[in-house]
Each structure stands twice: as structure tokens, then as C-alpha cells.
C-alpha positions in Angstrom: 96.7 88.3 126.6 96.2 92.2 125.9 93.7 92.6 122.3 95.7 94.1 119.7 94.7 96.9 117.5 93.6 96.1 113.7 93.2 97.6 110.6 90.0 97.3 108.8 91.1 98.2 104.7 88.0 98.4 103.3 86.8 101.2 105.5 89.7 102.8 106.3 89.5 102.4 110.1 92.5 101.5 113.2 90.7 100.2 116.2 92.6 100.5 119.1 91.7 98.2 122.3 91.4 100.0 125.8 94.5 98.4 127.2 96.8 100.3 124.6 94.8 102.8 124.5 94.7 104.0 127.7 99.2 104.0 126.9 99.1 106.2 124.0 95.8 108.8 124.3 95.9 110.8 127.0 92.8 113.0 128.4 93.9 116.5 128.9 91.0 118.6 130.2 88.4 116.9 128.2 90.4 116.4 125.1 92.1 113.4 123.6 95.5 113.5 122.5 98.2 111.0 121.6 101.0 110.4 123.9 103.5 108.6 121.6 106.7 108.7 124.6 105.3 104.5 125.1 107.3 102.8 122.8 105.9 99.8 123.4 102.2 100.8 122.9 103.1 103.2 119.9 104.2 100.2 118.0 101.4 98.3 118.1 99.4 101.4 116.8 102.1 101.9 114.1 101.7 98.3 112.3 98.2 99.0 112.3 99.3 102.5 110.6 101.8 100.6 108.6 98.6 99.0 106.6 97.0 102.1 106.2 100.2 103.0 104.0 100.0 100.3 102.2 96.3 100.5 101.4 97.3 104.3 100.2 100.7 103.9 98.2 100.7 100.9 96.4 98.8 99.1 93.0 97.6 96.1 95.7 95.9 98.8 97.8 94.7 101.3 95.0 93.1 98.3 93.1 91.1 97.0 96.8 90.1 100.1 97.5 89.0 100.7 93.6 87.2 98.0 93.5 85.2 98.4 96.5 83.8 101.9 95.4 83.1 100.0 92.0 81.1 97.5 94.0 79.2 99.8 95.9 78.0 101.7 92.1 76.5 98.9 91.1 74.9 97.5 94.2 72.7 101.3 94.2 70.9 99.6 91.3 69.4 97.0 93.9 68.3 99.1 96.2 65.1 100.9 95.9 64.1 104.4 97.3 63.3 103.3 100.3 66.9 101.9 101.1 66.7 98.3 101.0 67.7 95.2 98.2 64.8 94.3 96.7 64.2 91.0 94.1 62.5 93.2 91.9 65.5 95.4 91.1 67.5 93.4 88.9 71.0 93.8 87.7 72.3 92.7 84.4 74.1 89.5 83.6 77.2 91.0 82.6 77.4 93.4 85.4 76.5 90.3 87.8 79.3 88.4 86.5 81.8 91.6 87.4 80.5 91.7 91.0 80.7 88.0 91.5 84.0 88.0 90.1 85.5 91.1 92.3 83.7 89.6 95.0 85.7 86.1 94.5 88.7 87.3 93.2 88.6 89.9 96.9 87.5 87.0 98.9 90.5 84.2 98.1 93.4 86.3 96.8 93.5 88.7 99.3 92.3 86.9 102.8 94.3 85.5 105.4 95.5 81.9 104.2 93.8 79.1 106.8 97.4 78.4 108.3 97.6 75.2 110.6 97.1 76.4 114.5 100.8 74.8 115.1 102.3 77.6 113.4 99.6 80.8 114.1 102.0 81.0 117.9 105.1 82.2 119.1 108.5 82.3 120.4 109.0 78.4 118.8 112.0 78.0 116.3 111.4 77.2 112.3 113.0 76.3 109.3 111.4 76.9 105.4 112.3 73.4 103.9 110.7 73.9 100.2 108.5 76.2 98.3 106.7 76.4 95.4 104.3 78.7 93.4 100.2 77.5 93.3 98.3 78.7 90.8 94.9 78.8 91.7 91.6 79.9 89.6 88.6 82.4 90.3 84.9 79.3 90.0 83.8 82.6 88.0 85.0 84.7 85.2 83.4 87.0 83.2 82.2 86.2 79.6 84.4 85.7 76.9 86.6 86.7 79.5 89.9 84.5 80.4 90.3 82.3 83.8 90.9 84.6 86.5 94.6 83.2 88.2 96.1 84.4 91.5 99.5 82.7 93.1 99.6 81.5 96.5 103.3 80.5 97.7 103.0 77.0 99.1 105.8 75.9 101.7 106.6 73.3 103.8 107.8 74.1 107.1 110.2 72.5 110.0 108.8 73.7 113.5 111.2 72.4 116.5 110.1 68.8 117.7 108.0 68.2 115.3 109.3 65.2 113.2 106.7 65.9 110.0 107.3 69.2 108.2 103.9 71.4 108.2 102.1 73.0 105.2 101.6 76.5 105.0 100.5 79.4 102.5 101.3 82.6 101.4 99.4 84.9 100.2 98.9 88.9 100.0 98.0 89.1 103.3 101.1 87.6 104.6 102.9 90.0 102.5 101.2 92.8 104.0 101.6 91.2 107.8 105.2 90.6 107.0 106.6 94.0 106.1 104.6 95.6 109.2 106.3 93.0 111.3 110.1 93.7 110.3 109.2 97.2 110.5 107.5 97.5 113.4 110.6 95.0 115.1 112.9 97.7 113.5 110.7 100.5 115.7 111.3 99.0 118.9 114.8 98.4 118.3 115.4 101.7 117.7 114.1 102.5 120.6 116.1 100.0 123.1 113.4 97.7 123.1 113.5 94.0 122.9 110.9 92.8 120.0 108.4 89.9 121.2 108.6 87.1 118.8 105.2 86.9 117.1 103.6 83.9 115.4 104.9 82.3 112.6 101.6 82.5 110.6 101.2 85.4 108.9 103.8 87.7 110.3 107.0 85.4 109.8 106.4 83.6 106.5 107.5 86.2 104.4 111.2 86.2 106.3 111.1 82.9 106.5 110.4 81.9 102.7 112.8 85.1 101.8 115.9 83.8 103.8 114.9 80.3 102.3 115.3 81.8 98.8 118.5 84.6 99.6 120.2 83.0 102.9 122.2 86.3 103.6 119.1 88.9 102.8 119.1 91.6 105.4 115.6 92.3 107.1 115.6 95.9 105.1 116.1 93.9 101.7 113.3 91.6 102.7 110.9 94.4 103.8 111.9 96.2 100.1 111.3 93.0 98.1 107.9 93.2 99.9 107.0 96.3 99.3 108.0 95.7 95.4 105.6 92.9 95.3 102.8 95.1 96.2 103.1 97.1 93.3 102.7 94.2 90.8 99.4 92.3 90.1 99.9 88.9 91.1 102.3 90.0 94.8 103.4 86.4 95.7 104.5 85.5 92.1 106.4 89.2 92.2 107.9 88.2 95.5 109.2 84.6 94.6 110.5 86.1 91.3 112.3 89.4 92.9 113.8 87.0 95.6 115.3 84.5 92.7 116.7 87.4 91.2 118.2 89.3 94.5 120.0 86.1 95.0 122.1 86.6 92.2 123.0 90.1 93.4 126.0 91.3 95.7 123.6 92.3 98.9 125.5 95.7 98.6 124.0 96.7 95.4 120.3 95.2 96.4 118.7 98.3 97.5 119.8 100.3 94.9 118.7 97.9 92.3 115.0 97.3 94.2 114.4 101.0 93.8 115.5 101.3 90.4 113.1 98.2 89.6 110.1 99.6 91.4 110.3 103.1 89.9 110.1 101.4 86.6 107.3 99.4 87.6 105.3 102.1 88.8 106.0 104.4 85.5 105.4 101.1 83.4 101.5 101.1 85.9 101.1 105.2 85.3 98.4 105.0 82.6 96.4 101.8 84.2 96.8 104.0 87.8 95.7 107.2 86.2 92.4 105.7 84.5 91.3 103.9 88.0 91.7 107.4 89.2 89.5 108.8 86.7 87.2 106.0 86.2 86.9 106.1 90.4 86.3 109.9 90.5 83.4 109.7 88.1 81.3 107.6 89.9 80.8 111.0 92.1 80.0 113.7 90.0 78.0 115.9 92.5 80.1 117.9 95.0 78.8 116.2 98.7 80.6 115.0 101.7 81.2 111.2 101.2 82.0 111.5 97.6 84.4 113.9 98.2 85.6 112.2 100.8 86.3 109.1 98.0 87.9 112.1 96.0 90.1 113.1 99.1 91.4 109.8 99.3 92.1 109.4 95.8 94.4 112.3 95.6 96.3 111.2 98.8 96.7 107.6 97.0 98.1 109.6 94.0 100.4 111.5 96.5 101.5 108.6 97.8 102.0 106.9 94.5 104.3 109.8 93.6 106.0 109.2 96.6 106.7 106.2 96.0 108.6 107.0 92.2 111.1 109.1 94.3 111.8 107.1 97.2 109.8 103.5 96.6 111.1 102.6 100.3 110.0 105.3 102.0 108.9 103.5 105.7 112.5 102.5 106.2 113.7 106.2 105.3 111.0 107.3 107.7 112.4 105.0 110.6 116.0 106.5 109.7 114.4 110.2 110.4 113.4 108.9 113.7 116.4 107.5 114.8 118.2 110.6 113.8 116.7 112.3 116.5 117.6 112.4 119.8 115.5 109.6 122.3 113.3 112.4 124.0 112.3 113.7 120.1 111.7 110.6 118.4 108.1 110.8 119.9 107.1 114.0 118.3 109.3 113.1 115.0 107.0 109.8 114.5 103.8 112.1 115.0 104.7 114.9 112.8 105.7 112.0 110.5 102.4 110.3 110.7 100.4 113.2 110.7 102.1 114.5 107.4 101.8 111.7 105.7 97.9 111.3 106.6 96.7 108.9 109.3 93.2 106.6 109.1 90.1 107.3 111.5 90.9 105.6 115.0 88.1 103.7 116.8 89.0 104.1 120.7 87.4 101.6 122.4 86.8 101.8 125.9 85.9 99.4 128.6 82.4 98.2 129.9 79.0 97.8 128.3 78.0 98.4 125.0 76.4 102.0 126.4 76.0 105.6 124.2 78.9 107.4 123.6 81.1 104.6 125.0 83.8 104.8 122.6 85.6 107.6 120.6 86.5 108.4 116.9 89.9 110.3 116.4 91.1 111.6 113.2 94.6 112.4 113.7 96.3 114.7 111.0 97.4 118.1 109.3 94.4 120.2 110.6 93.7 121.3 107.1 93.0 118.2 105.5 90.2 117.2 108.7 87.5 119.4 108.0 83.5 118.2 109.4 83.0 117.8 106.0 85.5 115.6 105.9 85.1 113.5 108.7 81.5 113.2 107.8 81.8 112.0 104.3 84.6 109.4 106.2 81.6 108.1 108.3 79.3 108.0 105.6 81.5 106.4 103.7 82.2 103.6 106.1 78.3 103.0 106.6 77.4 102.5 102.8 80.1 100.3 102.7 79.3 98.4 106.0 75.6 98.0 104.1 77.1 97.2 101.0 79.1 94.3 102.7 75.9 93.2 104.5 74.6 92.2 101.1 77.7 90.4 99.5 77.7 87.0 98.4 79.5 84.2 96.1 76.1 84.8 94.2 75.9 88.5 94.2 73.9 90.8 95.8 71.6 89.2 98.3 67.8 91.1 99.1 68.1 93.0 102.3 65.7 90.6 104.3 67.9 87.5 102.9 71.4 89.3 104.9 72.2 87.1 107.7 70.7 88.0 111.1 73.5 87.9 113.2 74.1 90.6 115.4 77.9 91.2 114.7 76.8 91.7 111.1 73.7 94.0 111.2 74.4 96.0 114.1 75.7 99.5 112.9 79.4 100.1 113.2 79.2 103.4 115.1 76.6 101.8 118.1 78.9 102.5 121.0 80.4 106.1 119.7 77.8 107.8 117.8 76.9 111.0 118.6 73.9 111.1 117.2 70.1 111.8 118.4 68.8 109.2 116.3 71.1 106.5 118.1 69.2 107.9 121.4 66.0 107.7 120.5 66.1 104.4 118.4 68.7 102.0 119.7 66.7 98.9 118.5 67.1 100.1 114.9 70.7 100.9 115.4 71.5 97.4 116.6 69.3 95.4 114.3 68.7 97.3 110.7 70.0 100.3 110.7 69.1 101.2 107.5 65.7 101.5 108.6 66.7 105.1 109.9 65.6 106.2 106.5 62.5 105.7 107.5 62.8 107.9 109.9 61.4 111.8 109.2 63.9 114.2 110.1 65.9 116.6 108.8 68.8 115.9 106.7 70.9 118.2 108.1 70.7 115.9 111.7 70.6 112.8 110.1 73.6 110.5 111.5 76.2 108.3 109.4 74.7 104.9 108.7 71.2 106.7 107.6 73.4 109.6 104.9 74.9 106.3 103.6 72.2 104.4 103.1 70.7 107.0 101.3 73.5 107.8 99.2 73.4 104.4 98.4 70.2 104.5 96.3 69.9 104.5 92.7 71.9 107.5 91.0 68.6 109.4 89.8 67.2 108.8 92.9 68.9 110.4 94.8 70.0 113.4 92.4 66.0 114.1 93.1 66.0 113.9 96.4 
């Protein structure tokens, strides 16, 4: 089976396999370019892309992404100037209790549900018997604070043969999974091809339990009820109460009415959107690459969040663009489309070994908006969180030499395409604790990613002296 691309949210990143690679990024005379005339291959990439929207134009995404920056301020007051987590730097209780919370709350709301393996395959016939809302509740809240409560959508499921119906779960990440999937099925569509039925678990449960709910919903209603989820707190309690109240609409006045709801969600958000800006913004108050790079992202959210109040569907209007062109333009519509809108760094992995410089990091974009300083704020970005995510646990922030020892954990994200001397010269640091490159005398206009974000990652005054 060919490796599909993924999305990683929290750093902002598409990693694309070799296999579809190799379809879509063409070397011409040293350079990489995309190649988007593969339908096929372009779609995978573009459900990847699709999450990348979604972690840019909607409450769900602004709040992850929020709240991983927030994370990240208050781990710098574990680490001491030397980079690392030390017992001796102590946080507060309360502000324990607020990283233990955003931790859980991160950690069961907004994972991929543990689905039974007879539904996580494909091409096999089901039917949504029942469903019901689950209200579960965070083991930690803050003081004086109430319960923390997400919903998970609990169904029970009819798969072909099978004489005993099957549990399954939905939760934010089927959401997600679902709207890429009827829009990345409306892509190839579009473009003559024939959609490969995926797995019922996570990229069908949302159609499933919305054609359950509306029998005659069209895919484009489902993929809009979806999308209005996203901009609510709780998204499957939004989508099981926006599908009960669909079904008692004519399906030709559904679309219009979605719209007019989500704008009016989204002005009724403005002022709780505007201070997470602010409050966001203001963990940065030095001009340098990675926190403008936070900045940068910010004001492309807030784009995108603007956007939204003036065409809360935009992906499918997007799609209709394409289609509107002839077949041999629909290839150079999508990338000007994508590229426009903005586009995530892409990891291009290639095949073999582990080596230097194996793989590649694209930024794909208006030219403009993808200056170095840019790109390396990105990177540095993606390291300190990388180290911050080393050091999360159910109780906190664990001591650097407490983080597990595993390889896959430790080893720094860039190993195989960093361009950097210090990757030469100490690959045993780079693979095992790469924030020991701060130990390493240099100067800090050479320094690579993983050591800038370790660094930024120190305590405020720390490093405003240094």
C-alpha cells in the first residue's frame, strides 16, 4: 500500500511520502516545483492542505493553535539558561493546573477516537443504526473552576455480514477527516476520476451519522454542517444539533440558511477571537524571526476568519473555480488558489537511509509572504515546540532527563533535511538531545533550527539578556 501524506497541526507541517512525491514535484534543473497535472496525486496532497485550512480559518483551529503557543510560555519557566527542564525551576500551582488541563482537554477532545479495526478499512458497505451524544469530563480542572465537558457522538454501526452492530466514536478529529474526505472525493470527481472508497473510521462517520440524522442531505450540506461545527466550542454537540435542525429544512434553502448561521456565529465569537489574538501576540514582544513568525500566522488566521464571514463555505466555492476552468487549466487554477490562500511548510521525503540532506523543505506561496526570515522563524518555531512536546505529560512538565528515551521522540525533526553545519559535525546530538546544541559555541548567526528554538525557549529575561 503507497504511505499517505499527513498533516501535523501543531507544527504546521504536510509530509509528503516519496511515492506521491515523486507525482507531483518535479526537479527542473536543480529546482523543485509542483506539477499539479496528476490528479490523483494532487488530491492526496490537497486533503492534507484541506487541514491546514482548517487549522487557519476556524474557532477549533485558532483555539489549538492558541493554546499551544500558551503552553510553550509557561513551560520557558522550567527551563534554565542552559536549555534544559530542571526540578529546581518550579511553576505555580495555578498555572500547573492550566497546563495540565490544556494538556488533557488537547489530549481526549481533539485525538483520533480508538475506533474498532473492523471499521478503520475499506470498500465494505455500512449502515448508522443509532446515535447519541457522550458527555465526557477533563480528571482535572482548574480551581474554583467548573468540570471541563467535551461531547463525543457515540454510534452504533451495521457493517455487511456482521450480525452484531459495532461501536464507534466521533469526535473532532472525525469531523476534521470527514470534510477533507467529501471534498477531496468532490476533487477527483471533477476531474473524471473515480474516488477509492476509504475506511469507515475516521473519514466516513461524519456522512454516515449525517445521512442517519437528514436521509436526503447532499454531500455539499454535509461538508457545510461540518465546517459550521468547527466554529463552535463543543464541534460534535454543534454537528448533532445543526443536523437536527437541517432536517426540518427544505434541502433547497439549507445552504443558504448554514451561511446565514455561521456568519452569526462567527460575529457572536468576534470579541473572544480578537482577545486570543491579542493575548497570543503578546507573548512576543521583541521583533525576531520565530515570534514573528507566530505573528505571521496570526494575521493569516484573522484573514481567514474574515473570509469566512463572507463566504463561511469557501472550499466548496474554491472547487467550483476549478471546475470552471477548462481540464488543461484546472492545474494552475488549484495552485494559484492554494498559493493565495497560503500553503503550510512541505516535508518531502525521499527514499533510502536516514543520510544528510536526504529530504527537502518546500514552502509553497505568494513570494512575498516567504521571506528567510520567515521560513526561519517557521523552523524555529517547529523545534521549540517539538521540545516543548518532549516534556508534556498528564502531570505537567516533565525534567529534561525524565523525557522518554525513545528515538522517534528525541531525535530532531529536521535530521534527514537540515542544512546545517552543526547537523554535520554533531549527528549524535542531532539524533539523541538535540537541545544539547546549545551547548555548542558558535555564532548565532550559523546556529540551525532546533538549537534558535531551544534557546528561545528559555526564561523571558533570560533571553532578553542574551
Amino acid at each position: 500500500m503507497m504511505k499517505a501524506p499527513s498533516y501535523a497541526a501543531d507544527l504546521l507541517l504536510i509530509k509528503i511520502p516519496e511515492r506521491i512525491a515523486e507525482n507531483i514535484i518535479k526537479d527542473s534543473k536543480g529546482g523543485l516545483i509542483f506539477d499539479f497535472s496528476n490528479a490523483r496525486c494532487v488530491s492526496y496532497f490537497f486533503h492534507e492542505w484541506l487541514h491546514y485550512v482548517h487549522n487557519v480559518s476556524t474557532l477549533n483551529g485558532v483555539y489549538a493553535f492558541a493554546s499551544m503557543i500558551n503552553m510553550w510560555a509557561n513551560f520557558r519557566h522550567k527551563i534554565d539558561d542552559s536549555g534544559v527542564s530542571t526540578p529546581e525551576n518550579e511553576l505555580s500551582t495555578h498555572t500547573i493546573s492550566i497546563v495540565k488541563r490544556t494538556h488533557l482537554y488537547r489530549m481526549n477532545s481533539r485525538r483520533l477516537r480508538e475506533n474498532p479495526i473492523e471499521i478503520q478499512c475499506n470498500n465494505i458497505s455500512a449502515e448508522l443504526l443509532t446515535t447519541s451524544k457522550k458527555t465526557l469530563q477533563l480528571a482535572e480542572t482548574l480551581p474554583d473552576h467548573p468540570t471541563e465537558e467535551f461531547t463525543i457522538i457515540h454510534c452504533e454501526i451495521k457493517v455487511e455480514d456482521r450480525h452484531t452492530p459495532i461501536s464507534a466514536e466521533i469526535g473532532i478529529v472525525e469531523i476534521i477527516e470527514g470534510i477533507a474526505s467529501l471534498l477531496e472525493e468532490r476533487f477527483l470527481i471533477m476531474h473524471g476520476e473515480l474516488p477509492i472508497p476509504s475506511n469507515i473510521a475516521p473519514y466516513r462517520l461524519t456522512s454516515l451519522l449525517s445521512r442517519s440524522l437528514v436521509p436526503d442531505i447532499k454531500n455539499d450540506e454535509i461538508i457545510a454542517c461540518a465546517i459550521f461545527s468547527l466554529q463552535c466550542e463543543d464541534p460534535p454537540l454543534a454537528l448533532m444539533q445543526i443536523l437536527e435542525h437541517m432536517k426540518n429544512i427544505p434541502s433547497n434553502e439549507r445552504l443558504n440558511r448554514l451561511e446565514n448561521l455561521a456568519v452569526t456565529r462567527l460575529k457572536e465569537y468576534a470579541q473572544a477571537l480578537d482577545e486570543i489574538f491579542l493575548q497570543t501576540e503578546k507573548i512576543f514582544p521583541l521583533s525576531e524571526p520565530m515570534g514573528n513568525s507566530v505573528k505571521d500566522m496570526l494575521d493569516i488566521m484573522k484573514e481567514k476568519i474574515e473570509l469566512r464571514k463572507k463566504a463561511p463555505f469557501f472550499e466548496l466555492l474554491m472547487l467550483d473555480q476549478v471546475k470552471l476552468e477548462p481540464v488543461t487549466n484546472r492545474a494552475d487554477r488549484l495552485k494559484n488558489i492554494i498559493a493565495e490562500f497560503s500553503c503550510p511548510r512541505i516535508l518531502l521525503t525521499h527514499a533510502g537511509e536516514e543520510t544528510l540532506n536526504r529530504d527537502d523543505i518546500l514552502n509553497f506561496g505568494n513570494p512575498t509572504r516567504i521571506t528567510d526570515e520567515f521560513q526561519f522563524g517557521q523552523q524555529k518555531l517547529h523545534s521549540a515546540l517539538h521540545f516543548l512536546w518532549l516534556h508534556l505529560s498528564e502531570d505537567g512538565f516533565l525534567n529534561t532527563d525524565d523525557t522518554p528515551e525513545s528515538r522517534t521522540r528525541r531525535c530532531c525533526p529536521f535530521f534527514t533535511a537540515c542544512p546545517h553545519q552543526i547537523r554535520k559535525d554533531h549527528p549524535d546530538i542531532c539524533e539523541s538531545k538535540p537541545w544539547e546544541t546549545l551547548k555548542i559555541s558558535m555564532d548565532p548567526q550559523q546556529t540551525c533550527w532546533y538549537r534558535a528554538g531551544v534557546r528561545a525557549t528559555r526564561p523571558p529575561q533570560d533571553t532578553l539578556l542574551n
